[in-house]
KENUVEX-410027 format. One record per residue: residue number from 1; residue in one letter; x, y, z of N, C-alpha, C in turn. Coordinates in steps of 0.2 Angstrom, whole numbers. Each point is the difference from the previous one (the first is absolute). Example, Ala and Ser with C-alpha at 12.3 -4.5 7.8 and 13.67 -1.06 7.14 Angstrom:
<n:1	res:a	n_x:66	n_y:-28	n_z:39	ca_x:-4	ca_y:6	ca_z:0	c_x:4	c_y:6	c_z:0>
<n:2	res:s	n_x:-2	n_y:5	n_z:-4	ca_x:4	ca_y:6	ca_z:1	c_x:-4	c_y:5	c_z:3>
// end
This chain:
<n:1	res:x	n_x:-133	n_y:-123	n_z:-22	ca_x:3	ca_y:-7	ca_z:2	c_x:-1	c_y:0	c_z:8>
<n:2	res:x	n_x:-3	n_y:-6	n_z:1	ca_x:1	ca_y:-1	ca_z:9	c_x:4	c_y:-5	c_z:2>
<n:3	res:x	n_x:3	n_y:-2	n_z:4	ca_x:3	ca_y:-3	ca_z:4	c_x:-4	c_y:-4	c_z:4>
<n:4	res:x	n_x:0	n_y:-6	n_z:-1	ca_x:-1	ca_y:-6	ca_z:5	c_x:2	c_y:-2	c_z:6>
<n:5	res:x	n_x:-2	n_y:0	n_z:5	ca_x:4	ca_y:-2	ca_z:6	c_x:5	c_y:-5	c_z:2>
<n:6	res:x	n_x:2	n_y:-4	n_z:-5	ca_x:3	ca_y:-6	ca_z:-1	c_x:5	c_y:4	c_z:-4>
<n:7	res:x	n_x:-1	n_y:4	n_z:-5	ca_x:7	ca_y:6	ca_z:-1	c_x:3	c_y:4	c_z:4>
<n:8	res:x	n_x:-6	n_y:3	n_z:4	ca_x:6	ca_y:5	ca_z:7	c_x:3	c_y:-3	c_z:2>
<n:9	res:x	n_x:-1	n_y:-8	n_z:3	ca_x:2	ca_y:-3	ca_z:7	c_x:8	c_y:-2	c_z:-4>
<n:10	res:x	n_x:-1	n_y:-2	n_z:-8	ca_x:8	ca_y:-1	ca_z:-1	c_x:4	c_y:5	c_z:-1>
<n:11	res:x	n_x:-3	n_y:6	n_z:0	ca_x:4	ca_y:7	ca_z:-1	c_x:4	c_y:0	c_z:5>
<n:12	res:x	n_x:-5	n_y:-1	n_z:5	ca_x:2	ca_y:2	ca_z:7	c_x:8	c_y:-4	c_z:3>
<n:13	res:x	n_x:-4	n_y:-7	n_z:-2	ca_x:7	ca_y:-5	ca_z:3	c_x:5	c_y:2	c_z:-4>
<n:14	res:x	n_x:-1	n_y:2	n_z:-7	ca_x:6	ca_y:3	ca_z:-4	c_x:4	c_y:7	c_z:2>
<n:15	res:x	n_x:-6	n_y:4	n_z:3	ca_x:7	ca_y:5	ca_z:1	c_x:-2	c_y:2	c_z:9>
<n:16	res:x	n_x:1	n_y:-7	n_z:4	ca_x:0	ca_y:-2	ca_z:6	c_x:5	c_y:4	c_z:3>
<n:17	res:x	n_x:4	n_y:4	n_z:-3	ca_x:8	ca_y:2	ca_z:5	c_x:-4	c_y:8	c_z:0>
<n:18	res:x	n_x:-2	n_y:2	n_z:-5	ca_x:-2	ca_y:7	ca_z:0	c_x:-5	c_y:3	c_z:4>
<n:19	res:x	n_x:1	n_y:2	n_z:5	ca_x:-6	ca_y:0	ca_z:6	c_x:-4	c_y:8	c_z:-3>
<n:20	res:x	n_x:0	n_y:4	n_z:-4	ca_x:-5	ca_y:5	ca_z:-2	c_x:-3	c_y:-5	c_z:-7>
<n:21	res:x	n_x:1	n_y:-1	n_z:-2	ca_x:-3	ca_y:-4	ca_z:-8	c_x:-6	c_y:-5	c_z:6>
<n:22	res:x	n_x:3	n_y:-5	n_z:3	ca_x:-4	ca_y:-2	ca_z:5	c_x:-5	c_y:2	c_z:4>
<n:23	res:x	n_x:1	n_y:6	n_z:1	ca_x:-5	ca_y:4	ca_z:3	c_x:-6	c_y:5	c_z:-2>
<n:24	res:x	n_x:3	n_y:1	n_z:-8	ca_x:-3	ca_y:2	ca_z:-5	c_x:-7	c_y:-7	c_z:-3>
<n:25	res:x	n_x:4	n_y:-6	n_z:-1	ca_x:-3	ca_y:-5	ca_z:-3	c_x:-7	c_y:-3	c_z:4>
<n:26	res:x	n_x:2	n_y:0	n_z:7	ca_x:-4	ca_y:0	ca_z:5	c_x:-7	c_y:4	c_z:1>
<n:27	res:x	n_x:4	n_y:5	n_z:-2	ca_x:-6	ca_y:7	ca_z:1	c_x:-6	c_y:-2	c_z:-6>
<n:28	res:x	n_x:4	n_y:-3	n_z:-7	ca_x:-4	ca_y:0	ca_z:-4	c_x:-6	c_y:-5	c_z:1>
<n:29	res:x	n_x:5	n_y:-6	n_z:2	ca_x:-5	ca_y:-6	ca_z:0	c_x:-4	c_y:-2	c_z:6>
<n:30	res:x	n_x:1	n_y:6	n_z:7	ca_x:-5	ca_y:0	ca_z:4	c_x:0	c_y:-8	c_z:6>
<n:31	res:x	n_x:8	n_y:-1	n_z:-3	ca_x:2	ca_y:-4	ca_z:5	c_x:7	c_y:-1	c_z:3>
<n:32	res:x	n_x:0	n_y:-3	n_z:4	ca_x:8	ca_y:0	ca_z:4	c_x:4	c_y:-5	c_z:0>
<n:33	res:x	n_x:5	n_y:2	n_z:1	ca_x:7	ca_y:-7	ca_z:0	c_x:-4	c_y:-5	c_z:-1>
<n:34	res:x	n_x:-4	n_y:0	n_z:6	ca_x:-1	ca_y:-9	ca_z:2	c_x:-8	c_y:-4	c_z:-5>
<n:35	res:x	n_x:-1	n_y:6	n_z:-6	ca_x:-6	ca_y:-2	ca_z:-3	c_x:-8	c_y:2	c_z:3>
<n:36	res:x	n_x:1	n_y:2	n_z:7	ca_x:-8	ca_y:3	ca_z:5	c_x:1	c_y:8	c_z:-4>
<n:37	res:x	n_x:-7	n_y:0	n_z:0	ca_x:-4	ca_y:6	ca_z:-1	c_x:3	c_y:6	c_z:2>
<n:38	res:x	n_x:3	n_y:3	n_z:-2	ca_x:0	ca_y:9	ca_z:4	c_x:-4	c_y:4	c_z:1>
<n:39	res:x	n_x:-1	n_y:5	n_z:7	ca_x:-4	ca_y:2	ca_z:2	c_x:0	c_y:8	c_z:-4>
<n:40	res:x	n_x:-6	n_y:3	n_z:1	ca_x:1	ca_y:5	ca_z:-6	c_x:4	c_y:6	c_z:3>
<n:41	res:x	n_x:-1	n_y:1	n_z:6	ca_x:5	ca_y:5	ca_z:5	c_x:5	c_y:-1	c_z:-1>
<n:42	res:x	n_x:4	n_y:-7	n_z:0	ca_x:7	ca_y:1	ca_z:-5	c_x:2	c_y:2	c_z:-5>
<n:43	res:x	n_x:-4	n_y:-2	n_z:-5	ca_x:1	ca_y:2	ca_z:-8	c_x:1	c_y:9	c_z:-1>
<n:44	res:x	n_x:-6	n_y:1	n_z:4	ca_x:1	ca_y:8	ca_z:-3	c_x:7	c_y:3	c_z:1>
<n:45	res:x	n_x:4	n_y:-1	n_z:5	ca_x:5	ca_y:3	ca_z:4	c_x:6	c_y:-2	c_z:-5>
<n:46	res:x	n_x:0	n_y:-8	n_z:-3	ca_x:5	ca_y:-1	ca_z:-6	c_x:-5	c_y:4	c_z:-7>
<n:47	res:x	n_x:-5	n_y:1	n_z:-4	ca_x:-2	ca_y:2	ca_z:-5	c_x:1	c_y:7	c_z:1>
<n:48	res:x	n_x:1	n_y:5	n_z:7	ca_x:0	ca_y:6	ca_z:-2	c_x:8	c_y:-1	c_z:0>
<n:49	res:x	n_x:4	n_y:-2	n_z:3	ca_x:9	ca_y:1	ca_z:0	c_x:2	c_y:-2	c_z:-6>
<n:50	res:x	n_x:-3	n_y:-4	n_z:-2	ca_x:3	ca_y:-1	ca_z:-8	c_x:-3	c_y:6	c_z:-7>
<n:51	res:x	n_x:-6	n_y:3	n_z:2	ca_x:-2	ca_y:4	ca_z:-3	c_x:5	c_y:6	c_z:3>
<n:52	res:x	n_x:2	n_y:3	n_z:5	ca_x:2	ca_y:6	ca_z:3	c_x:8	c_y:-1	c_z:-2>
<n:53	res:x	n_x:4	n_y:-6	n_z:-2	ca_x:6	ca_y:-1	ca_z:-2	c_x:0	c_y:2	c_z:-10>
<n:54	res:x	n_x:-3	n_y:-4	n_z:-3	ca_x:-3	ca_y:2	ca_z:-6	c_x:0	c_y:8	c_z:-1>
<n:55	res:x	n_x:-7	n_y:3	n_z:3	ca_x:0	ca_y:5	ca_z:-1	c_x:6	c_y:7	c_z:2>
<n:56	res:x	n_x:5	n_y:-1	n_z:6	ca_x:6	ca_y:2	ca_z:1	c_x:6	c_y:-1	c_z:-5>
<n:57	res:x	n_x:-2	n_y:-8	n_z:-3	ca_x:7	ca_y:-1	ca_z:-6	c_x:-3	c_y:5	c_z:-7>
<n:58	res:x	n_x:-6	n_y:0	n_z:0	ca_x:-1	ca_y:3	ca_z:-6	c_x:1	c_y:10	c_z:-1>
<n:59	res:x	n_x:-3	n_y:1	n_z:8	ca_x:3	ca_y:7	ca_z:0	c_x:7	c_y:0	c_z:0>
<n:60	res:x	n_x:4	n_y:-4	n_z:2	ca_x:8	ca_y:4	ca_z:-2	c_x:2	c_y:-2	c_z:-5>
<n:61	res:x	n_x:-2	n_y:-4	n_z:-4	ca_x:1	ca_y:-1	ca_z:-7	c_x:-2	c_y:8	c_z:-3>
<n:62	res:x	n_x:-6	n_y:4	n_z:1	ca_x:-1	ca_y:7	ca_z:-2	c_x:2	c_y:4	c_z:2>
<n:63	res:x	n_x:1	n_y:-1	n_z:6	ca_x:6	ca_y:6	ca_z:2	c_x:6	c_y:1	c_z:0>
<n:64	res:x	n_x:5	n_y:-7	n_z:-3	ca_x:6	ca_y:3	ca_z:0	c_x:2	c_y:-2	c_z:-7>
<n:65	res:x	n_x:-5	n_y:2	n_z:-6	ca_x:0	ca_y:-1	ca_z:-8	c_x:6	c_y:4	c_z:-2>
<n:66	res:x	n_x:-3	n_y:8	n_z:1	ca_x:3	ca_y:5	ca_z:-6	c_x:6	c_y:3	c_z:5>
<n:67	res:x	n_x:6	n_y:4	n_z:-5	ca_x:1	ca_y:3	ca_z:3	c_x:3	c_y:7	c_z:-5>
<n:68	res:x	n_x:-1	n_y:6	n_z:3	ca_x:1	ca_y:4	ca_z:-6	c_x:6	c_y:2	c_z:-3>
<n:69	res:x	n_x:4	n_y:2	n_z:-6	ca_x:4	ca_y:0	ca_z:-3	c_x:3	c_y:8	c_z:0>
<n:70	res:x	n_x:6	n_y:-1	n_z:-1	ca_x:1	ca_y:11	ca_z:1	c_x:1	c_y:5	c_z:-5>
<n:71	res:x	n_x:-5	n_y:-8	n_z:-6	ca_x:-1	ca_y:3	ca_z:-6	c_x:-8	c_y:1	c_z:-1>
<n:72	res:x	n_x:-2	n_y:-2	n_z:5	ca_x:-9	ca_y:1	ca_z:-1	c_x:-3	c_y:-6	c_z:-2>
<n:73	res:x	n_x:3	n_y:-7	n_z:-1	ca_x:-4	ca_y:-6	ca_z:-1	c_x:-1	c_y:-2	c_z:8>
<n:74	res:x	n_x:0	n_y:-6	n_z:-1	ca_x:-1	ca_y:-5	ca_z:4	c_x:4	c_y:-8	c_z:1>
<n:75	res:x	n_x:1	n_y:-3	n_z:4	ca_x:5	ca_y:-6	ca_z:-1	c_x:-5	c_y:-5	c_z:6>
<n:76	res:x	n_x:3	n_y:-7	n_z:-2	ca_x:-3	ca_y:-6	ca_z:6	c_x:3	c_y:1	c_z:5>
<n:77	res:x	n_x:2	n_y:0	n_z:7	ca_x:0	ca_y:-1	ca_z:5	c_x:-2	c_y:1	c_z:7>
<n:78	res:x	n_x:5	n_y:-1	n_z:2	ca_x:0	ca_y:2	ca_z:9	c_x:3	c_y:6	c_z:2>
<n:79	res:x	n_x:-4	n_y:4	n_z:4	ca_x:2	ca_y:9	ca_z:-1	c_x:8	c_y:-4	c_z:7>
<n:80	res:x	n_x:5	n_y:5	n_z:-3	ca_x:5	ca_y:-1	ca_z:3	c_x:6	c_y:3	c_z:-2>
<n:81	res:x	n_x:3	n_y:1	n_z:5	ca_x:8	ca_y:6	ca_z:-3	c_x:2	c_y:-2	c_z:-6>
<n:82	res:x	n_x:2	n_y:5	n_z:-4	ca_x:2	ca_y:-2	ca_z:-7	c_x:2	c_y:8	c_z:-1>
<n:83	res:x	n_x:-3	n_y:5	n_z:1	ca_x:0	ca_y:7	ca_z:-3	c_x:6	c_y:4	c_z:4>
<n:84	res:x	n_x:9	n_y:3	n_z:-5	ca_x:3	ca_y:5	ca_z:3	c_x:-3	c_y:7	c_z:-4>
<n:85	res:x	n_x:-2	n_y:2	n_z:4	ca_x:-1	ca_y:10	ca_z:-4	c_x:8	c_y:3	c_z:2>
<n:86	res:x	n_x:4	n_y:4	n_z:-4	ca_x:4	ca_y:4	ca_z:0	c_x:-2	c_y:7	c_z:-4>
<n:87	res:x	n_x:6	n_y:3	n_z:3	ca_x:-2	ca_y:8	ca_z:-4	c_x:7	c_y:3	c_z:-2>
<n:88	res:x	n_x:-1	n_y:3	n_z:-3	ca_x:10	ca_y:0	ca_z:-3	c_x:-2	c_y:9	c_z:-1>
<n:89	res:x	n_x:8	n_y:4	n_z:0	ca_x:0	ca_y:7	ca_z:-4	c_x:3	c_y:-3	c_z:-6>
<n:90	res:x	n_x:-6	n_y:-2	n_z:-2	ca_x:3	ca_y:1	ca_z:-9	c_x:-7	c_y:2	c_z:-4>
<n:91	res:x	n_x:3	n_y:-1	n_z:-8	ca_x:-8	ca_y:2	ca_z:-5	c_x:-2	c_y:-6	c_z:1>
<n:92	res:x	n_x:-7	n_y:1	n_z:-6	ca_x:-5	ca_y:-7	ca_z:-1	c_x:8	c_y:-4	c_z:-3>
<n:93	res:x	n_x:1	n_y:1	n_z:-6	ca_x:5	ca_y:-1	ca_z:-3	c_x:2	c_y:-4	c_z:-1>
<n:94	res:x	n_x:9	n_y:2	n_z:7	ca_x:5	ca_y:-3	ca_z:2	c_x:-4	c_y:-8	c_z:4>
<n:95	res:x	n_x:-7	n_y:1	n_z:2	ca_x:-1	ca_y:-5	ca_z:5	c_x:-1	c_y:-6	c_z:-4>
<n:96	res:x	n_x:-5	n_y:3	n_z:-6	ca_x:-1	ca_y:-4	ca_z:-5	c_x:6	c_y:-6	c_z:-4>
<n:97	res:x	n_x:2	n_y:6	n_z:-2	ca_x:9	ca_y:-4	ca_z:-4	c_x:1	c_y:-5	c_z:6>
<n:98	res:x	n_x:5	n_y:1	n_z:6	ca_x:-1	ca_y:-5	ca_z:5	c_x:-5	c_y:-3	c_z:2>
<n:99	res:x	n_x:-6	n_y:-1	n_z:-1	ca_x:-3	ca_y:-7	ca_z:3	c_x:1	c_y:-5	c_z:-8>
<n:100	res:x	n_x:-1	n_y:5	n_z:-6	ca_x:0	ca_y:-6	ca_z:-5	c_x:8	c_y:-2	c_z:-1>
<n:101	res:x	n_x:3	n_y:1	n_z:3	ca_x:9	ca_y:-1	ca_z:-1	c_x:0	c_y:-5	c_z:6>
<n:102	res:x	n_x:-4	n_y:-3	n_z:8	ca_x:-1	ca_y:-5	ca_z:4	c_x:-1	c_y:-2	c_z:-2>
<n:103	res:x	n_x:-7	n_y:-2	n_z:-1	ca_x:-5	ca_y:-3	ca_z:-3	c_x:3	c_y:-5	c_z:-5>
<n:104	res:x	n_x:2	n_y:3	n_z:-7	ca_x:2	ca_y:-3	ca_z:-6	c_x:7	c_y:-4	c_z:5>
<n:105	res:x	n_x:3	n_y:3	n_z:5	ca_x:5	ca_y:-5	ca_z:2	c_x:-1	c_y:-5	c_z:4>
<n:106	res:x	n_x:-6	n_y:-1	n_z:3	ca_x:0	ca_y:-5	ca_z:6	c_x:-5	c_y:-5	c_z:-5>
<n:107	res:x	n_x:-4	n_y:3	n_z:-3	ca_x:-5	ca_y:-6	ca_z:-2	c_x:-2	c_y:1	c_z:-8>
<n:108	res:x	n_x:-8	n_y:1	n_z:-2	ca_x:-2	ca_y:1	ca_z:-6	c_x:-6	c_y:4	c_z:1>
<n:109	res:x	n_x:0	n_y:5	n_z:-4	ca_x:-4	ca_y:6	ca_z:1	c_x:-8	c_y:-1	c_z:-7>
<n:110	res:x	n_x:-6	n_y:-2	n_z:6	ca_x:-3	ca_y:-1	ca_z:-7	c_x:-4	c_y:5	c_z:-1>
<n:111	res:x	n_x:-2	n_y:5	n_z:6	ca_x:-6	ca_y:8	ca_z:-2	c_x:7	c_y:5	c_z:0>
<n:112	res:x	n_x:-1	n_y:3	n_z:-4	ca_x:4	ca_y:7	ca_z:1	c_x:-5	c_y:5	c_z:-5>
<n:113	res:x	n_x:-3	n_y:6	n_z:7	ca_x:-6	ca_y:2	ca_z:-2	c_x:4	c_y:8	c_z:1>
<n:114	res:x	n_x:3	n_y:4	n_z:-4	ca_x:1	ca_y:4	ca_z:-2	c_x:-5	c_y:7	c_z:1>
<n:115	res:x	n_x:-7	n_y:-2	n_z:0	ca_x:-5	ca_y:6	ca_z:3	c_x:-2	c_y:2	c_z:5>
<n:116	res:x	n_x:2	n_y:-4	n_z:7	ca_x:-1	ca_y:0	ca_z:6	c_x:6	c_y:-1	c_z:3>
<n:117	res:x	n_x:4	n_y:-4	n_z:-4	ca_x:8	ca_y:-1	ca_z:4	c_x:-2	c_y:-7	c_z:3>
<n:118	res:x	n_x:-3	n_y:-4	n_z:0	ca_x:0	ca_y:-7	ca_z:3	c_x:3	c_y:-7	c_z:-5>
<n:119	res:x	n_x:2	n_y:-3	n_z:6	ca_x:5	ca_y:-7	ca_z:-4	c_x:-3	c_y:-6	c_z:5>
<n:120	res:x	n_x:-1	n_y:-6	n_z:-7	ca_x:2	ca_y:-6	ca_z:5	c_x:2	c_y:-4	c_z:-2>
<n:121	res:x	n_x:4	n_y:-3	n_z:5	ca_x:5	ca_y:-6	ca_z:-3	c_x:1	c_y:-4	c_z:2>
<n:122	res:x	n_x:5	n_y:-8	n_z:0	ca_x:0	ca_y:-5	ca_z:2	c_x:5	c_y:0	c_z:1>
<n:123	res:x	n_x:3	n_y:-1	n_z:9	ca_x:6	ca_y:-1	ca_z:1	c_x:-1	c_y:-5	c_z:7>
<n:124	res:x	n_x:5	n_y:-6	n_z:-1	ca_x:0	ca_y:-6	ca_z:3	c_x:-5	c_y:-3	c_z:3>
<n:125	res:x	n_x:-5	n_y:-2	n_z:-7	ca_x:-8	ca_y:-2	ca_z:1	c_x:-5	c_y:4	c_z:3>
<n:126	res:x	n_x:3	n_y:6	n_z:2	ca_x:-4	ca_y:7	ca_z:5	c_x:-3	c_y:4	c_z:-7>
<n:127	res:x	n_x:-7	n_y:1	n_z:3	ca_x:0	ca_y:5	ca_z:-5	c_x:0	c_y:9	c_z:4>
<n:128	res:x	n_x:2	n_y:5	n_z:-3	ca_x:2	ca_y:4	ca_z:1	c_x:-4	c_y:6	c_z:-3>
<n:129	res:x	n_x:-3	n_y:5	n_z:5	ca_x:-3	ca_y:8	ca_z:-6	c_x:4	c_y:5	c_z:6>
<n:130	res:x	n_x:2	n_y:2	n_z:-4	ca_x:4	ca_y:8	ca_z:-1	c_x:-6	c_y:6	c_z:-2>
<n:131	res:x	n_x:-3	n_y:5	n_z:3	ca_x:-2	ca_y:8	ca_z:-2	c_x:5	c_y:4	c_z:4>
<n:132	res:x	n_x:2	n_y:4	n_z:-5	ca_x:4	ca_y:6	ca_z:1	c_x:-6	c_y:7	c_z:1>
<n:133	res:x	n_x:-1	n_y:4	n_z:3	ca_x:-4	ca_y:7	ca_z:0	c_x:4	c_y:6	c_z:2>
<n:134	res:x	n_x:0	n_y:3	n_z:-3	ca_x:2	ca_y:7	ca_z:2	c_x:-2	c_y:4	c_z:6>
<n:135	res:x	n_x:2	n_y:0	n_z:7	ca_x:-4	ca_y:3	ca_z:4	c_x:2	c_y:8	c_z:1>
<n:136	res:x	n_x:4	n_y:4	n_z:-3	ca_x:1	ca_y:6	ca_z:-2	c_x:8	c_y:1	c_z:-6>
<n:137	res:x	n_x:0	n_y:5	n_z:-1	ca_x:4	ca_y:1	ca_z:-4	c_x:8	c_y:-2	c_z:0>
<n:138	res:x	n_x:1	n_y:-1	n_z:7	ca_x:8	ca_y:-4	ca_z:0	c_x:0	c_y:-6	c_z:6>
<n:139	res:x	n_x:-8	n_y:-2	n_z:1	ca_x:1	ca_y:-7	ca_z:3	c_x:-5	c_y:-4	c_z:-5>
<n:140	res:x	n_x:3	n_y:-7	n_z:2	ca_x:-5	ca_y:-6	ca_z:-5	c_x:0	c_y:-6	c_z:5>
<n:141	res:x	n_x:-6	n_y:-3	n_z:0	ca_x:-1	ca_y:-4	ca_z:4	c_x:-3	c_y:-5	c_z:-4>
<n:142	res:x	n_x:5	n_y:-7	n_z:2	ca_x:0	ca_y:-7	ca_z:-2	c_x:-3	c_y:-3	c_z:4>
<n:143	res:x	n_x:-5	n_y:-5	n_z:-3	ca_x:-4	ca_y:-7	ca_z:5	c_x:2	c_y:-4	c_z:-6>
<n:144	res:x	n_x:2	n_y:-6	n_z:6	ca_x:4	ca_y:-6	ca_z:-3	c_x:-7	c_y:-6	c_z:3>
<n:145	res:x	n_x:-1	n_y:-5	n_z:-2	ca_x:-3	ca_y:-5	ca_z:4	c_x:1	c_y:-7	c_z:-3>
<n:146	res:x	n_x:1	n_y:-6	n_z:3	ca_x:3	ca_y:-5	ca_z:-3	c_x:-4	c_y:-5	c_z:1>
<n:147	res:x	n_x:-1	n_y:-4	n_z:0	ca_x:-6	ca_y:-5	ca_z:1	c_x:2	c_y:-9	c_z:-2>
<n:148	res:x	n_x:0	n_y:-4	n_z:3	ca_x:2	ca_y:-5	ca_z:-1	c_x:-5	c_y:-5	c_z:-1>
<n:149	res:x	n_x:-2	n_y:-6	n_z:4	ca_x:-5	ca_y:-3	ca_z:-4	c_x:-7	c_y:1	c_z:3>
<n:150	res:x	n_x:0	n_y:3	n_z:6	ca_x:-6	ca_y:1	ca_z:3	c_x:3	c_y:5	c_z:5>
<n:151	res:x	n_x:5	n_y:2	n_z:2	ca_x:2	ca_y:4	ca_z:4	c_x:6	c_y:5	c_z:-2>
<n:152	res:x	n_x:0	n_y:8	n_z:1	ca_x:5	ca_y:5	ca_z:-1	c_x:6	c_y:-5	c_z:3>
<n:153	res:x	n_x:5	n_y:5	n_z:-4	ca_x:10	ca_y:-2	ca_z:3	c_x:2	c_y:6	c_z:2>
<n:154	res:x	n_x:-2	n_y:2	n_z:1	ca_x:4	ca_y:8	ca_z:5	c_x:8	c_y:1	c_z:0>
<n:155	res:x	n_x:2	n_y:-6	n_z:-1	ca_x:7	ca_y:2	ca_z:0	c_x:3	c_y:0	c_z:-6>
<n:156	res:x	n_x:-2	n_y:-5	n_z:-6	ca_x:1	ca_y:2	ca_z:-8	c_x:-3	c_y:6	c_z:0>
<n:157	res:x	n_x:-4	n_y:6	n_z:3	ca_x:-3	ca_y:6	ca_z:-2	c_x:4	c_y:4	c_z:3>
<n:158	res:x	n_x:4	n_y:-3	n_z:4	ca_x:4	ca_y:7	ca_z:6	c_x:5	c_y:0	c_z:-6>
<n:159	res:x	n_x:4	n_y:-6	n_z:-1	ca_x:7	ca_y:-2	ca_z:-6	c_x:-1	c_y:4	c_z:-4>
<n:160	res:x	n_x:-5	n_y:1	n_z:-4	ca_x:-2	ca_y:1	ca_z:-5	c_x:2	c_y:10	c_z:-1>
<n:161	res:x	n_x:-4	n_y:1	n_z:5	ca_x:-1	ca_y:8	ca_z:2	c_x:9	c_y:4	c_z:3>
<n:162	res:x	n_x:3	n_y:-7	n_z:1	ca_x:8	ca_y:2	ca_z:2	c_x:2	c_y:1	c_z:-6>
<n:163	res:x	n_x:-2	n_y:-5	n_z:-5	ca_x:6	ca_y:0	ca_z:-8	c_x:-5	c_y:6	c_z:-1>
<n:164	res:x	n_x:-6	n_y:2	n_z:0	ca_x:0	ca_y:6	ca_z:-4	c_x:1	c_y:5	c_z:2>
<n:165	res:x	n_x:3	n_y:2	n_z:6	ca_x:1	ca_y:5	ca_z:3	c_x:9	c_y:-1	c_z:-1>
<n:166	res:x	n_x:5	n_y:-4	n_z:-1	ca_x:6	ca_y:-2	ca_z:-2	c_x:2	c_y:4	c_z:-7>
<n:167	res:x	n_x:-7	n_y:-3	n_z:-5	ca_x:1	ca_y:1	ca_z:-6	c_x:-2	c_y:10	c_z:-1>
<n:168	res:x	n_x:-3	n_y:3	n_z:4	ca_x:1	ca_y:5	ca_z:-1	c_x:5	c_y:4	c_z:2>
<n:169	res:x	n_x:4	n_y:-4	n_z:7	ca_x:5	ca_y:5	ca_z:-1	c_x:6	c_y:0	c_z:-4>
<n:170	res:x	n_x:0	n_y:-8	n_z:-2	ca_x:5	ca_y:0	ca_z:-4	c_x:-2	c_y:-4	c_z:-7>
<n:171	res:x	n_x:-3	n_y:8	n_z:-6	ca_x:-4	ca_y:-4	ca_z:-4	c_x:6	c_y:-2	c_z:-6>
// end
């Protein structure tokens, strides 16, 4: 499909207030505001800035896709605070019984993975994963991370990591 000249020029009057769309239009049609010819030493300066804009949007669009989960998938966002780590003297166990005693009280618990000890839940439209590990015989260590709609909550992960540490001392 190609454009007519007599279709840019009303594009143009039509989105006259937007001065990149204008300077984009421009570059295409090989003319200027006033209808004269453009010299080619201009255009390049606009066809490479609109190409090197482009090509900048489209790499942060890949670089800030994925971001990893502390159960070993993956989720959509922007990497950002969302992750408390704590470490408790207690068993695998005690930790486990408290994280599913928060969890089932703040929200709704939809993974509860029993083989690795990982959880994830929905708690006030956050999604939430929990891995408990045992780093020796009378410590365990909890990674919390919560994630909102493109960005971690770091403070719903800190709360979170208080009520499990509450719930263990007073189970």
């Amino acid at each position: 499909m190609t454009m007519e000249l007599s279709d840019l020029s009303r594009l143009r009057r039509c989105f006259a207030k937007c001065f990149l769309l204008r300077f984009v239009l421009d570059a295409v049609s090989g003319k200027d505001l006033h209808g004269d010819a453009m010299k080619i030493t201009y255009l390049k300066p606009v066809l490479a800035a609109a190409l090197c804009s482009a090509a900048l949007s489209a790499a942060a669009l890949f670089v800030s896709g994925c971001v990893s989960t502390p159960a070993g998938g993956t989720t959509f966002g922007l990497p950002s605070k969302g992750t408390s780590t704590a470490r408790y003297p207690r068993t695998v166990e005690q930790v486990v019984t408290a994280t599913r005693i928060v969890l089932s009280r703040n929200g709704k618990v939809s993974v509860d993975n029993v083989i690795d000890n990982s959880y994830k839940a929905k708690i006030n439209e956050r999604d939430v994963w929990v891995k408990i590990t045992k780093v020796d015989d009378k410590i365990t260590q909890l990674v919390i991370m919560v994630r909102g709609n493109l960005t971690g909550d770091i403070d719903l992960a800190h709360d979170l990591d208080k009520q499990i540490a509450l719930q263990l001392v007073n189970p």
